[in-house]
N, C-alpha and C positions, 0 to 999 in steps of 0.2 A: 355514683350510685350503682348498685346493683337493683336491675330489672329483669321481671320475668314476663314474657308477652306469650301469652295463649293463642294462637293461632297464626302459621305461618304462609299467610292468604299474601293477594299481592299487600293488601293494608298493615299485617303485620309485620313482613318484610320489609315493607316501608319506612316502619315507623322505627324499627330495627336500628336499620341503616344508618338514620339521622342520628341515632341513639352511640351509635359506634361511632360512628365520626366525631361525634362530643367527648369521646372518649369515657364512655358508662361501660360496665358493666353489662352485658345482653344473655339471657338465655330465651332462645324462642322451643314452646313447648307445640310439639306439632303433632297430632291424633294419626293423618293420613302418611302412609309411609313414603308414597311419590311427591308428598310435597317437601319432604327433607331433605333439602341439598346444601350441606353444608360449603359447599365452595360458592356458594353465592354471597354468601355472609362469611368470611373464615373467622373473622376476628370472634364472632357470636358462638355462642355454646348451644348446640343442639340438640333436644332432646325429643326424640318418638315415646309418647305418651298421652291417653288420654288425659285433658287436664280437668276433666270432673271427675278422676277419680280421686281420692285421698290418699292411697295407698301412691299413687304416680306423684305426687304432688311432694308426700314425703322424703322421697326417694331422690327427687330433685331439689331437694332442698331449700322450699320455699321461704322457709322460715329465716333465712338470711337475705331476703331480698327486700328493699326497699321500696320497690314500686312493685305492684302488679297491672300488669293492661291485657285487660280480656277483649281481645281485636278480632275473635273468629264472625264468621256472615251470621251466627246463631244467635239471638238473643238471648235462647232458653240457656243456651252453653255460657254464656257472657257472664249470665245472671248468676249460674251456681257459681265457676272458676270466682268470681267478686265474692261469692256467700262464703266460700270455701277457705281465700284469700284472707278475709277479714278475721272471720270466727274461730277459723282452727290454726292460723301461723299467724296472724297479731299482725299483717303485713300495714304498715304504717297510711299508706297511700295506693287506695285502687280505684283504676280508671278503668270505665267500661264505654265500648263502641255498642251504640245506641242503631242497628238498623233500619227497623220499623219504628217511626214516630209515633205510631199507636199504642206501641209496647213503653213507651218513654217515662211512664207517670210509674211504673216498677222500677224503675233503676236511680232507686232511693239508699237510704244509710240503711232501712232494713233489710236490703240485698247487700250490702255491705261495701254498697258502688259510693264513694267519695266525691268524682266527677261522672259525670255521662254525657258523652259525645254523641251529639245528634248531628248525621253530617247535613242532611236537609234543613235541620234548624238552623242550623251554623250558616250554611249558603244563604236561606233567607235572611240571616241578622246581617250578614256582612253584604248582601247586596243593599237592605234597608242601610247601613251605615253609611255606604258611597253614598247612597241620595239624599239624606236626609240632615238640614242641618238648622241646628237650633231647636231638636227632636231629640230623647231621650230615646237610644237604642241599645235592649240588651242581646248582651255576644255571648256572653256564658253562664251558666246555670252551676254552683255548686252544691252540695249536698242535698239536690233534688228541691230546690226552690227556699233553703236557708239563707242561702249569699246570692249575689250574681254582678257580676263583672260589665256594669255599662257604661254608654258612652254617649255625650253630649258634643256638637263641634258648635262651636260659637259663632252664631251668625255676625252679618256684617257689621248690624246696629245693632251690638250687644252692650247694654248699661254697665257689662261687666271692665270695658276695655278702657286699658292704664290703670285698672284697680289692682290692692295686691291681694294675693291668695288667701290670706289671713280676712281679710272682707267677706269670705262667703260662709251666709251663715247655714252651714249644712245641721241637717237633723243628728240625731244619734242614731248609730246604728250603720254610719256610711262614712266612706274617708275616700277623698282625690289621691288618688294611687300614682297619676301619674299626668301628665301634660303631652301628647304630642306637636311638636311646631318644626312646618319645613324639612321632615325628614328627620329632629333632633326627638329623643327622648328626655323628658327633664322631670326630675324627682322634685316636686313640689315642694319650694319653702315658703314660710309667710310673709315673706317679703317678697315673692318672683310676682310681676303684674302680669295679669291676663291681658293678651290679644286679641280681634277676631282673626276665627279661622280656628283658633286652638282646638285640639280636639282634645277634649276629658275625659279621663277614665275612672270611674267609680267602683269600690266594691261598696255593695249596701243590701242591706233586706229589701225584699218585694215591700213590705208596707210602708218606705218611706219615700219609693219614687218617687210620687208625686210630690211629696217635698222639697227633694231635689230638684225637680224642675222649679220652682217655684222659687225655690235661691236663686237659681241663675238668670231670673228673670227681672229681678231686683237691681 
């Protein structure tokens, strides 16, 4: 994929990084001119440019990129680079880094944000995951509260264990995406039986978790 990442902070660099080593595509688009050091990233393409302007944005050629991720410490910036990303280059997929949770109920499809990372959300959900089992924990928020990515681990006296996957009667609007067991990832068939301990993974609407819990309690 080609990716364009707005802001070359240590988070953008970061996310960079992981990005080149996958072997993507990287252009980081970076405002501050001290912060542009391309030998730190060689493989990355680097660009000194504001990225809320349009005219920068053209110029760099965003319209061929795949992903956008607006990673600077701004939200205000976050939000345009996403408004800008969606509306005037079609960019198929844009991720915005959510700093203030307060600001978090904005960085919806009408900013043109697809995902938004909240990294204190994100801590909270994944410490709630460690502790919590036979509890319905969401980890990821998409399109600002249309999907969301959660997760159930199967306590010890689950009614579900030795059943097979095809047994559960989930609502509409939500599908088991995936199984983790022991370190193994397993793509879910109707025939694989549930363990305890498995951990679940969901995507579904807000209005049918309680559904879901409510299957796996059967």
């Amino acid at each position: 994929m080609r990716v364009a990442i707005a802001g070359a902070g240590a988070v953008g660099r970061s996310i960079a990084l992981e990005l080149v080593e996958s072997e993507h595509q990287v252009m980081l688009i970076e405002r501050e001119l001290a912060n542009v050091e391309p030998e730190t990233i060689e493989k990355a393409e680097w660009v000194h440019a504001d990225a809320c302007e349009l005219a920068s944005l053209e110029e760099a050629g965003l319209e061929r990129c795949d992903v956008v991720i607006a990673a600077t410490g701004d939200d205000k910036v976050n939000l345009v680079v996403s408004l800008l990303a969606k509306t005037e280059f079609g960019v198929r997929r844009v991720v915005a880094r959510v700093n203030d949770p307060r600001n978090e109920w904005l960085f919806n499809d009408n900013w043109g944000v697809d995902v938004a990372v909240s990294t204190p959300r994100l801590l909270a959900a994944l410490v709630e995951e460690a502790v919590a089992v036979g509890d319905l924990v969401r980890l990821m928020t998409f399109r600002q509260g249309q999907a969301n990515l959660v997760e159930v681990t199967l306590p010890a006296d689950t009614p579900l264990a030795g059943r097979p996957v095809r047994s559960l009667r989930l609502p509409k609007d939500s599908a088991l995406v995936a199984i983790l067991r022991g370190g193994r990832v397993i793509v879910p068939q109707a025939d694989d039986a549930l363990e305890p301990g498995d951990e679940l993974l969901f995507v579904a609407t807000s209005v049918v978790e309680e559904e879901i819990r409510a299957a796996l309690k059967q």
